[in-house]
Structures are given as structure tokens and as C-alpha cells.
N, C-alpha and C positions, 0 to 999 in steps of 0.2 A: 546686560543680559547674559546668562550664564548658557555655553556654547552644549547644544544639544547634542547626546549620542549619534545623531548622525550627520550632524558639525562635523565631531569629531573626525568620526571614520573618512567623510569626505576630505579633512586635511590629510587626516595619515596617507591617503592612498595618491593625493597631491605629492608628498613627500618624496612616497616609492617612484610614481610615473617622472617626476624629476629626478630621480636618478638615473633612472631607466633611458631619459630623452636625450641625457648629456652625453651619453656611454652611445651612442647611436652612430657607426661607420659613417655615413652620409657628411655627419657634421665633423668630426675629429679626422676622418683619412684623408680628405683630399690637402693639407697642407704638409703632406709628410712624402708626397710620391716624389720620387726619384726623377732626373733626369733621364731623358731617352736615350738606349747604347747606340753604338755604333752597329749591333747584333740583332738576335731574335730577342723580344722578351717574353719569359716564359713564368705565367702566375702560377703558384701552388699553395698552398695552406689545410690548413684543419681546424677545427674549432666549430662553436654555434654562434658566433660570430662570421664565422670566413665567409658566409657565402652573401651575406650582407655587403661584409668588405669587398667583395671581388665587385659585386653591382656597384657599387659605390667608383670603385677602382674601372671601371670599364666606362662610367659617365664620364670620370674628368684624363683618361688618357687618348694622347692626341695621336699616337701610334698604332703601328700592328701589336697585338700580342696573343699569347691561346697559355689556354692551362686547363688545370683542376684543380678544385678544391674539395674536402670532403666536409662535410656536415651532420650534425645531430637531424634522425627522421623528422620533419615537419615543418625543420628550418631551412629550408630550401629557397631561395629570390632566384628568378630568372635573370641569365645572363644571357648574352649573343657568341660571347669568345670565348667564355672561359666554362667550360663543362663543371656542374656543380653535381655531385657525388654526396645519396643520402645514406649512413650506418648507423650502426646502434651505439646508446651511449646510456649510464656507465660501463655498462661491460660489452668489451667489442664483439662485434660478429666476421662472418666472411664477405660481408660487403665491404667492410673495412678494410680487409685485409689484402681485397683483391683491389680495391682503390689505392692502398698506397702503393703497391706492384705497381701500377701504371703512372704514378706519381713518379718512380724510381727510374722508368722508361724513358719517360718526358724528359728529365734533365741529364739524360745520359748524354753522350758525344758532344758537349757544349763547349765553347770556344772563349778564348778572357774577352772576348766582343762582345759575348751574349751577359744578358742579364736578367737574374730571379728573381720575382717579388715574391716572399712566403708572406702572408697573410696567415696570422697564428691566434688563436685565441684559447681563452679557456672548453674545455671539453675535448681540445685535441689530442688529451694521452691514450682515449681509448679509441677515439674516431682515427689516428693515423697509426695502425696496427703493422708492424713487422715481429715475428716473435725472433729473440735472441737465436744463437748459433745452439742449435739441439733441441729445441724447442716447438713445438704447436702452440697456434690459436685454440686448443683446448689448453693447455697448460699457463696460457697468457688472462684467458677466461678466468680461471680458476685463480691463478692471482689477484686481479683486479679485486674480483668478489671477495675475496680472502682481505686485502687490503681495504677495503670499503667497513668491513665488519671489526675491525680490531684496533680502532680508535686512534689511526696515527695521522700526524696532521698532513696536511698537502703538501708539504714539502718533505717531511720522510715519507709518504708514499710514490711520489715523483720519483726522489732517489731510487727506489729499489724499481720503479717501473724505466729509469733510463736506462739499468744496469742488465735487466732484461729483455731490450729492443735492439734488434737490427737498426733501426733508423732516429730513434731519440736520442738525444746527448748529444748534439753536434755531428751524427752521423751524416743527415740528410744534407748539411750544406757541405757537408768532405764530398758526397755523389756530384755536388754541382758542378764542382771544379777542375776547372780553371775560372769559367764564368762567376762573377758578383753575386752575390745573397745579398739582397735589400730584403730586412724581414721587419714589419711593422706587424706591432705588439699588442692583444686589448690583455690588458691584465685582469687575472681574477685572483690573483695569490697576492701571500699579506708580504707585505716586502715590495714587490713588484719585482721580485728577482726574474732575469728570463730565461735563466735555465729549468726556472720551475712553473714556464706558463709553458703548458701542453707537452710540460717535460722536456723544453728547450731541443727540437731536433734540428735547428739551423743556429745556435749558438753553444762554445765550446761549456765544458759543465766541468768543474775541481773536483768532485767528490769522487769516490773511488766505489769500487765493489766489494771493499773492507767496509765501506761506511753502511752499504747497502746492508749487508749482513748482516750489521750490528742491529740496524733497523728491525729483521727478520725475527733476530733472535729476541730482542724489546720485546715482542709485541707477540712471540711465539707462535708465528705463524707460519704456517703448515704449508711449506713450498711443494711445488711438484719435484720429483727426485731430479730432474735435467735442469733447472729453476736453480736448486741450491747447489749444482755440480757447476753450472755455471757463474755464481759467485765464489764459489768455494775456487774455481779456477787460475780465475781473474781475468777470464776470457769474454768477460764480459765490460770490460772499459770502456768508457766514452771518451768523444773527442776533447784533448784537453785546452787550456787557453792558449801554446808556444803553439801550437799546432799550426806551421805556414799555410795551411790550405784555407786557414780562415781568414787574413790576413787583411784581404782589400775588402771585407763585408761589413757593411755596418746594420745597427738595427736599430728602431727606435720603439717607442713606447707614445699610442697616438691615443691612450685613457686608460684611466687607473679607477680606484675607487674612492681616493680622496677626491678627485673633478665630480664623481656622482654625490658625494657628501655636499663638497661647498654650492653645487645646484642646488641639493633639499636645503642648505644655512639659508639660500638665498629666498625661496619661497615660505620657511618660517617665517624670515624676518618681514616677509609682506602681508603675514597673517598676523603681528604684531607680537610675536615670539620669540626672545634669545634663542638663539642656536648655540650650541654646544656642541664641536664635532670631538669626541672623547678619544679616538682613531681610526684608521683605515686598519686596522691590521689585528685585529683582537683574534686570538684563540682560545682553545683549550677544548672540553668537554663546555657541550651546549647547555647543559642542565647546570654547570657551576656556574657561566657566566649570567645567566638566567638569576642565580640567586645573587651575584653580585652587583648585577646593578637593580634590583630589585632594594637590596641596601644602599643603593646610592640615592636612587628616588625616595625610599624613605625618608632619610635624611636633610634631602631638598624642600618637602614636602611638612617634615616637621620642624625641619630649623631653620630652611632657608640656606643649607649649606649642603654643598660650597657654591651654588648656585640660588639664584633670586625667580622665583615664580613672576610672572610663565615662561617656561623656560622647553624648549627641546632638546633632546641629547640625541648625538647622533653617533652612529659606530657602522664601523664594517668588516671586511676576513671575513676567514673560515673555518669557523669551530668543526668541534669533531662531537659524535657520537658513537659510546661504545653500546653495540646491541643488546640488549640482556631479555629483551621478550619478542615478543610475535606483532605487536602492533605496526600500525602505517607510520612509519616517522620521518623526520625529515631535519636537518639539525635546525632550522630555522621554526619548524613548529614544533621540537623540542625544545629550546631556548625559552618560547613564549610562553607556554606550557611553563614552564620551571618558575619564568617570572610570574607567572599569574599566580602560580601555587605561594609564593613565597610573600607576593603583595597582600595575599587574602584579600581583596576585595578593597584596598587602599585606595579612600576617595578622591578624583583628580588625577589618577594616571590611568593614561590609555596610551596604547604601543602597536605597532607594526612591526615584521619583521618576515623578510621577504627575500627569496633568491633573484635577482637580477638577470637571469634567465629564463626564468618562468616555470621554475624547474626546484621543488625541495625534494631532495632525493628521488624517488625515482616514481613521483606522482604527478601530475601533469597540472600541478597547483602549485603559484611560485610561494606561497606561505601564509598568513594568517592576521587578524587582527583582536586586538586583546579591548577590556572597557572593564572598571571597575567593577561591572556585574555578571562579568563571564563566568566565575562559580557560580554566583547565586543561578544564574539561568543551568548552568550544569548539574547542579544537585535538581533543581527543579525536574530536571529531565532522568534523573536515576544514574549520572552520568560522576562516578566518584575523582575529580581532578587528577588528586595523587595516583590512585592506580592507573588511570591513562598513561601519566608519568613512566610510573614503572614497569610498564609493559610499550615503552617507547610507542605510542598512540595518539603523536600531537595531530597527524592529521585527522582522525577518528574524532576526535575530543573537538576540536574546532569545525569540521563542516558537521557536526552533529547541529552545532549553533548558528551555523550560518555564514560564522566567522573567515570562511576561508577567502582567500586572495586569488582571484584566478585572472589570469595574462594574457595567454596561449604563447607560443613563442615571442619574443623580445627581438631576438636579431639580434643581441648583444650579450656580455657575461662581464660583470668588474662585481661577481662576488658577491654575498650576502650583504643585507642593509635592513637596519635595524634604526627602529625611531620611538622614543618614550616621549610623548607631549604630559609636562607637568601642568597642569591650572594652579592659580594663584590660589590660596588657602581662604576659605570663608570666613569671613568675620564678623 
């Protein structure tokens, strides 16, 4: 029996929630916490993860400890010891800013007895806000937003946002010291580098304030005057790797986005589907990759290559979108959007594609689901694909149909996921 439209949808959304359940603090931190000091220990972190983490971190520790952590508004778990702190995100606010003040407080006067757990995840470059030396929380605002709109990936906007913080780049564990930095890691960036998850502020970062400007100048963006006077400087350097003060810290990485891939291989393969994990790490502009695997499923679709129907492919990272109209977008309902326009209507593929925090840009919907008939019901409705396209309008375009994916917050971020189920060809 040939697997109904809302088969479907029910597998794809199996797909996303298994990635979503793997990437979960509960299950992946507690084998990663540290031995108890001789000292105070004192939790900190940022992300829309952290505060997840810290609950989690406070079930299985057997000692005293007290902190803060800061968090995306909604994502907030109750804790008993560790003060959980809600800001804005992507672009930070003064909650933010006055949280990591007090962040900066906390592990002042610390002793090599004591010991730090940062708890860092994705969304901490805007939630742990210090602006560089000359600089305002207006002028770090006006970056971000600048950076969000001019198509540069997560890791050249990292760069230039380490180069403009008081406390990213290995600053925040230079504060700690003498005391340990144990920093456990949820990755959302394609790499899993951890200078560029939440803009690494408790590990050292190579790149320089030359690399940061080159970024600025790429992508022709329009700094605040104190912004480029402080790369033009060089006054803006992070902490580098010789740097002794980092020395006895170690960090680890407790999920990535490959672990949330090989969870969804695993639930394909029990709906009786090849998996395909294609990578954890795909970039570029969402609307290109969109068209390239759009040819890739054609190809499977009509030749059977380089994959054998039924088949799933799976992918993950962090594409980019450069803005060019006024619509709701989001790079994951861009992406789908592209691949729908490019399938035209290709019978047997249907897809997902979905932010892992519950969150496509900056709409409170983690992303959307695709079905051979999504045009035709689009035109049906006066609803013309391509110009949604081109006026960036994936979220408009899809809850017009129904099609959207909603979460509410996740507790966790390992990154965009994206899932094509092929059916086997009719015969």
C-alpha cells in the first residue's frame, strides 16, 4: 500500500523529533561532568541550551555549587542553585548585557581550587553580550543585525563578533583565572569548531582582527565607526592558544549534529528506509542548496542513482540567506521553498527541514514540510511559489498551507536538519 500524505508527514516529523530527542542535555551531559574541586564550583554559560544544561547539571551533581546562566526568552527550566537569566536573541538586548556583568562578577576572586563549568551552546553570541573596548550595546545591536542580513556564514560572522566583544574569544575563561574552566559544548556550527559555538568565550580562538575585517570588507558591511576603529586597531584581539591562563582547562563537546543525524538514520531504517546521512555540515546560500539537492533527488528518482529508492537523505549546518525582499524568512523555510520550486511537483519526494531549536530565524516556528503537491495547493490558493522565493517569504508561503512545523522551544540547538524521503518509483 502506497504510504499516504499524512504517512508521510508523520514520518518526517518522527525524523526532526529524533533529532531534536538525541541533542537533549538530560541524556548527553551527565557523562561528561567533571570531578568535584577541592573549591567552590561556580556554573556559568549562555545559549538556548544552557539552561536545560544547568537542570540537567544540578540533577546529577553531588556537591555545593551556584551560578548563572543566560538564555533565549522562553527557554528558561527551573533550577534550585543556579540562577537562570532570560535575553533576547538574535539581537541582544540590556538583559543580556547586564547578565553577563554579573556573570563577570561571579568568577572574579577565584582560586586554582575553584572550578568553572560554562555550559555553552548555540545562541550564545548574542545572549552573552559584552561590547568591545569603545563600543555600546547599540553599536553591538547594529552589528549583529548587519551580520544576520549580508549572507556570511556562521563562522565569519563569529569571527568578526569575537573581535568585537569584551568577553568572546577566550576572554571569559582569561576572567576565571587561576580557577579550571570545564566548558561542555552543544554544537550548532558546521565543523563543530568551539571557537565558533557561541563565539567560543571560554576557549582560546587563532583568528585575528585582520581576518575579522576582511570579513567586514567581503560582505560590505556597514560597521559603527568605533566597531571598525576597533579592528582597524587591533585592539580588539582574542585570547590566543599559547596563552598560559588557559592552560589546565579542558572542554568537551557532549552533541553535535551528526548524533542528531544518525538518531533520524536510525528511525528511517525502522520505517524500512535507507538512510543517507549526505553531512552534518552543508553551507552556503539556502536557496542554492535547495536547488542542489533538488537534483540530487531527481536523479535518485529517475535512475535510481546514486541511491536505490526508498531511500532518506539526511543533512545538517548552517546555510545562509542573503535578504533581497521584505518577506518572513528563515533559511530552513528558504531552502524548502527553493527545493519545492526546483522539484515542480516531482512525484515521491517529500522533505522536512527544520531548525533544531525551534526557531527559523526569527519566527517562533522551527520550519516546515514540503509534499509533491505543495505548488499545486499554492497556485490553488493564488499563492505564486517563485515570488514567495524571491521576496524571501518561506515562512508566508508555507503556514499559508498548513505546512509549518511548530515545537515551541526545544531545550537544545545542534543546528538545522533537513530530511528528503524518496518512495520507490511506480511501476
Amino acid at each position: 500500500m502506497t504510504p499516504s500524505s499524512a504517512d508521510h508527514r508523520a514520518l518526517l516529523r518522527s525524523l526532526f523529533d529524533a533529532a531534536i530527542a538525541a541533542a537533549q542535555p538530560a541524556l548527553c551531559l551527565p557523562p561528561h561532568l567533571p570531578a568535584r574541586p577541592k573549591g567552590r564550583t561556580i556554573v556559568i554559560g549562555a545559549g538556548k541550551a544552557s539552561a536545560a544544561m544547568a537542570h540537567s547539571l544540578e540533577a546529577h551533581w553531588d556537591g555545593p555549587l551556584e551560578g548563572l546562566v543566560i538564555t533565549r526568552y522562553g527557554y528558561a527550566v527551573p533550577c534550585q542553585r543556579i540562577e537562570i537569566v532570560e535575553a533576547a536573541h538574535p539581537v541582544p538586548d540590556a538583559a543580556g548585557a547586564h547578565a553577563t556583568q554579573r556573570i563577570r562578577q561571579l568568577v572574579a576572586g577565584l582560586s586554582a581550587d575553584d572550578l568553572v563549568i560554562a555550559l555553552v551552546s548555540g545562541g550564545g553570541s548574542a545572549l552573552l553580550v559584552e561590547p568591545g573596548q569603545g563600543l555600546t550595546l547599540a553599536d553591538k545591536q547594529a552589528v549583529n543585525s548587519a551580520l544576520l542580513e549580508c549572507g556570511a556564514s556562521i563562522s565569519e560572522m563569529n569571527c568578526v563578533r569575537r573581535h568585537l566583544s569584551g568577553i568572546k574569544g577566550g576572554r571569559l575563561a582569561a576572567a576565571c583565572y587561576p580557577a579550571r574552566v570545564h566548558t561542555l559544548l552543544i554544537s550548532d556550527v558546521p565543523g563543530d569548531a568551539p571557537s565558533n559555538i557561541a563565539s567560543g568565550p571560554t576557549v582560546a580562538d587563532a583568528s585575528s582582527c585582520a581576518d575579522a575585517l576582511a570579513i567586514v570588507n567581503r560582505y560590505q558591511i556597514a560597521l559603527p565607526p568605533a566597531a571598525r576603529a576597533l579592528l582597524e586597531s587591533g585592539q580588539g584581539e582574542s585570547i590566543k592558544p599559547e596563552d598560559a591562563r588557559l592552560d589546565a582547562n579542558l572542554t568537551r563537546t557532549i552533541t553535535a549534529p551528526q548524533i542528531a543525524l544518525e538518531a533520524a538514520a536510525q528511525v528511517a531504517r525502522a520505517a524500512g528506509y535507507t538512510p543517507y546521512i549526505l553531512g552534518d555540515s552543508l553551507e552556503g546560500e539556502a536557496r542554492d542548496l535547495g536547488k542542489a539537492m533538488a537534483g540530487m533527488a531527481r536523479q535518485v528518482v529517475l535512475h535510481g542513482q546514486p541511491f536505490q529508492t526508498p531511500c532518506v537523505l539526511l543533512s545538517g549546518g548552517e546555510t545562509t540567506v542573503t535578504l533581497r525582499g521584505k518577506g518572513r524568512g528563515g533559511r530552513n523555510v528558504e531552502f524548502l521553498l527553493s527545493l519545492a520550486v526546483a522539484l515542480d511537483g516531482l512525484p515521491g519526494v517529500h522533505a522536512i527541514a527544520g531548525d533544531t531549536d525551534g526557531v527559523d530565524g526569527v519566527e517562533e516556528i522551527a520550519g516546515a514540510t514540503l509534499a509533491p503537491d505543495t505548488l499545486e495547493r499554492a497556485w490553488a490558493q493564488g499563492i505564486n511559489p517563485r515570488a514567495s522565493l524571491d521576496r524571501n517569504d518561506g515562512h508566508g508561503f508555507f503556514q499559508a498551507l498548513g505546512d509549518s512545523v511548530i515545537t515551541g522551544p526545544t531545550l537544545t540547538n545542534v543546528n538545522d536538519f533537513r530530511a528528503i524521503v524518496i518512495e520507490a518509483a511506480k511501476g
